[in-house]
Residue, then its C-alpha position, 0 to 999 in steps of 0.5 A: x500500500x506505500x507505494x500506491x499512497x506514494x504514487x497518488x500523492x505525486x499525481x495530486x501534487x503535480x495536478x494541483x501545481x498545473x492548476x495553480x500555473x494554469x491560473x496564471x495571467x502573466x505568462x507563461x502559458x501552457x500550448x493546448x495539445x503539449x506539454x509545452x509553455x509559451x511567455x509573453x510576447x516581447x516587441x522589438x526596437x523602435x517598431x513601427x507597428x505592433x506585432x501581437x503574437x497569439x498566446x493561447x486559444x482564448x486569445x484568438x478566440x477574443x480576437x476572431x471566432x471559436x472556429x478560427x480559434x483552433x488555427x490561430x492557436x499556438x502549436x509545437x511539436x517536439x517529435x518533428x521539431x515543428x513550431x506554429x505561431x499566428x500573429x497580426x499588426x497593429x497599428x502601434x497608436x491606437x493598437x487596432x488592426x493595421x493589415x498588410x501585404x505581407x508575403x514569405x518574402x517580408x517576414x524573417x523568422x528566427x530561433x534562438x536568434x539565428x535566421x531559419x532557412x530551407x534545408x532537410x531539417x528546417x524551413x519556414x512556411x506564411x499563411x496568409x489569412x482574412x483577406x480584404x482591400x484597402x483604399x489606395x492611391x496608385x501613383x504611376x511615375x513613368x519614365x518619359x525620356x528619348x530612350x523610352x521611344x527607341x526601336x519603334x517605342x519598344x519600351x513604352x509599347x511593353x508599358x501599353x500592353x502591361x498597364x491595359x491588362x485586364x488583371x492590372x485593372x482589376x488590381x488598380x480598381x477592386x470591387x468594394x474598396x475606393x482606390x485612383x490611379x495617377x498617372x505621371x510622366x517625368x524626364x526633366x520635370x514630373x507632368x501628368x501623361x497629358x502634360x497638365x497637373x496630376x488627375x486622380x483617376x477613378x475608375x477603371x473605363x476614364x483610366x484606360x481612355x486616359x492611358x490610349x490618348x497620352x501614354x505616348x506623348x512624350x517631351x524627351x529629354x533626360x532621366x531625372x529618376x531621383x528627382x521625380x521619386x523625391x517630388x512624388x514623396x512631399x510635392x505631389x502629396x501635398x498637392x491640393x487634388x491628391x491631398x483631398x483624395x487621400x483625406x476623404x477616402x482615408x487612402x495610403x499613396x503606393x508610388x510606382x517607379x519604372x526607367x530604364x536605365x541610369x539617372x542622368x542630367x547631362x551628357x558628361x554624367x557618369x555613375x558617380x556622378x548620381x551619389x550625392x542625388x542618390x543619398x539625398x532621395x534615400x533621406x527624404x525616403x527616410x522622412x517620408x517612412x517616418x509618417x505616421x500609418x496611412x501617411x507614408x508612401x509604399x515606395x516600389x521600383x521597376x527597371x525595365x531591361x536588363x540588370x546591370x549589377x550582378x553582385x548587388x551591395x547592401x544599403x551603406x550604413x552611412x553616406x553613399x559611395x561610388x564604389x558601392x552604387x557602381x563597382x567599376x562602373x563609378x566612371x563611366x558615362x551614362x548617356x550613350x553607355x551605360x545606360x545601353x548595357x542595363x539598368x541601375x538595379x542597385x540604386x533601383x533596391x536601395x530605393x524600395x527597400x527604404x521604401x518599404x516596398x519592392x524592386x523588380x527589373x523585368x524586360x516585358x509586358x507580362x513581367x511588368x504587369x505582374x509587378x503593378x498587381x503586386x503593388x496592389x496586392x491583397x491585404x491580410x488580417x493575420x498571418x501564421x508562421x509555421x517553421x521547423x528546426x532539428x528536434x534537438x533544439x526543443x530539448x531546452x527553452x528557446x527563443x522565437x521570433x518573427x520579423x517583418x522586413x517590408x512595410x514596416x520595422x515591426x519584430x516580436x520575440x517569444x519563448x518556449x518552455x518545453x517540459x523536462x519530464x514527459x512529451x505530448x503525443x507526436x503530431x498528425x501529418x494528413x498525407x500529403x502535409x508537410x505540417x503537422x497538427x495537433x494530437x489530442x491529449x486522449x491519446x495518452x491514455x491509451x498508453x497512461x491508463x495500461x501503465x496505471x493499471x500495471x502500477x496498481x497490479x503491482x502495488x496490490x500483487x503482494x497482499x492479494x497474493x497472500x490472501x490467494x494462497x491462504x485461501x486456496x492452502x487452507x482448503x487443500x489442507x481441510x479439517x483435521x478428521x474427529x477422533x473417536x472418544x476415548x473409553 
């Protein structure tokens, strides 16, 4: 009997600090379906935005439905070395919903501090989830220089076909969300196609008419890429008609960038030449992504060719330099040379990135179509990171942490307390699947309650034993036969 007792209070010790721990509401929390535990979410550096990771079905539950709640929660699986963590932004002010477009590529999910990559025993995977529209200002800024109408207006024919896509349509102009398009042309100055002042287009019958008559009017003359990027992110913003368009319809400016070569203002131009432009776009990209949520433009870029660079340089810390922007090219001319052999894709990325958008360099009408319906991509309520390492790294806590490295400065951290006693069941893979989903705890007592009924059987063995022999000796040995009476 010792060892029952001993064996019963262990369970009723460990049940009651369970309880005890579940009753917790700082944190950290026990992950439904393991006998895992999670802390408190911890926000990165300087975010722009706020990035709450859910904690616990009860929160998703809050957040969204009972249904939505069972995929929204966290999920860890030490067998296969598998985490699943659901997470939405928010705007860092008022701690509302703030959805963006975020795909595989602008996220960066860590463990323990070190980037996950792909590999046999490791890999990251992004569900996007609730989708919806939000009202944007597509700002066209298109290159209207001599070069864009050589070879029988090859250039500007690809741009024709891309921006009468029937898909980039339907991206510039969605059913239930208000959006414009301005169209602008820029070589010296910035001008709309028709050589006015910026017209906000509303719909997607003005927008193509408007395409046909004055896409292919044009002033010639020379590339002032940079500046037309600088104008688009203060002038033209506070121009009185696009100023009204975004305070009315509460819209965010998506700036579209598109050349097909190198800046330059002079036939004497070199690459070098374009650093001291360059760094000054990239301060003002800096105060622009400054503005508050809904204010700051989404800068994307596109190069319309071929790639110049092959070995693309990271955006210098401090001031540009020459050797940076162009390798071995700083002094070479641009007019009549370079820009023959490529496009600057490096100042191209430079540019996105600080702008919190993306750099494309495509060479026709599909390729850039594509990029104009990534500039209106669909916008997410929440996302879910699924990632895996080797299991040896869930033998320990360890760090999590997600990312965003587009739209936005935004990181969260969480940890991840895996028990030191026992495992939950391995998770179910659907055939097919690569992630698996959460075993249900009763299947542990297919393997406990044998377990417990073997303690119990050992635990009694000794006296219902005895009590056995006793029984079954005594009658064997019967009762002794009377003795006759003595005379």
């Amino acid at each position: 009997m010792i060892e029952l007792r001993g064996f019963a209070r262990a369970v009723v010790t460990a049940a009651v600090i369970l309880a005890g721990s579940c009753a917790s509401t700082e944190g950290p929390f026990p992950v439904r379906g393991s006998t895992y535990w999670i802390g408190e979410p911890v926000q990165g550096k300087d975010p722009d935005m706020f990035l709450k990771v859910f904690t616990s079905r009860e929160e998703c539950a809050a957040a969204f439905d009972e249904e939505t709640a069972d995929d929204c929660m966290p999920m860890v699986d030490r067998a296969t070395g598998q985490v699943r963590l659901s997470f939405q932004t928010l705007d860092r002010e008022t701690m509302l919903p703030y959805p963006l477009p975020l795909g595989a590529d602008d996220i960066q999910v860590l463990h323990n501090k070190r980037p996950v990559r792909e590999g046999s025993k490791s890999g990251v995977e992004l569900a996007q989830n609730g989708p919806r529209r939000s009202s944007q200002l597509f700002i066209l800024l298109i290159d209207g220089s001599a070069s864009m109408y050589e070879n029988d207006a090859e250039g500007m024919t690809k741009l024709y076909k891309a921006l009468l896509n029937p898909k980039v349509k339907a991206a510039f102009f969605p059913d239930g969300v208000q959006t414009g398009v301005v169209p602008l042309r820029f070589s010296q100055t910035v001008k709309g196609l028709d050589g006015g002042p910026p017209v906000v287009i509303e719909n997607p019958r003005q927008y193509e008419q408007y395409v046909k008559d004055y896409l292919f009017s044009y002033d010639r003359g020379w590339t002032h890429f940079y500046e037309a990027v600088d104008y688009s992110l203060r002038e033209l913003l506070e121009e009185k008609t696009v100023a009204d368009w975004l305070l009315i319809n509460r819209g965010e400016p998506t700036i579209v960038a598109l050349t097909d070569g190198f800046t330059n203002h002079s036939g004497a131009d070199t690459c070098a030449t374009n650093v001291p432009r360059l760094q000054h776009t990239l301060e003002e990209l800096e105060i622009a992504r400054d503005l508050a949520l809904g204010k700051r433009p989404t800068v994307f870029t596109v190069g319309l060719g071929k790639a110049l660079f092959s070995n693309l340089e990271e955006i210098p810390p401090g001031a540009v330099t020459a050797r940076a922007l162009c390798g071995k090219y700083a002094d070479h001319i641009v007019s009549g040379y370079l820009e023959m052999a490529g496009v600057d894709n490096n100042s191209l990325r430079w540019i996105a990135e600080r702008g919190g958008g993306a750099s494309f360099i495509r060479n026709n009408a599909a390729g850039l179509a594509e990029v104009f319906q990534e500039a209106a991509a669909m916008r997410y309520g929440w996302y879910t990171v699924s990632y895996k390492v080797d299991p040896f790294y869930h033998r320990q806590k360890f760090e999590s942490s997600i990312r965003v490295t587009s739209y936005a400065r935004a990181e969260a951290t969480v940890e991840i307390f895996p028990s030191g006693w026992i495992d939950a069941p391995t998770g179910t893979r659907a055939p097919g699947e690569r992630w698996t989903s959460p075993t249900s705890l009763r299947s542990t007592f297919s393997l406990a309650m044998p377990l417990l009924g073997g303690l119990i059987i050992v635990a009694f063995w000794g006296p219902a034993g005895f009590n056995a022999r006793r029984a079954v000796f005594r009658r064997v040995r019967g009762k002794a036969p009377p003795q006759a009476p003595k005379a």
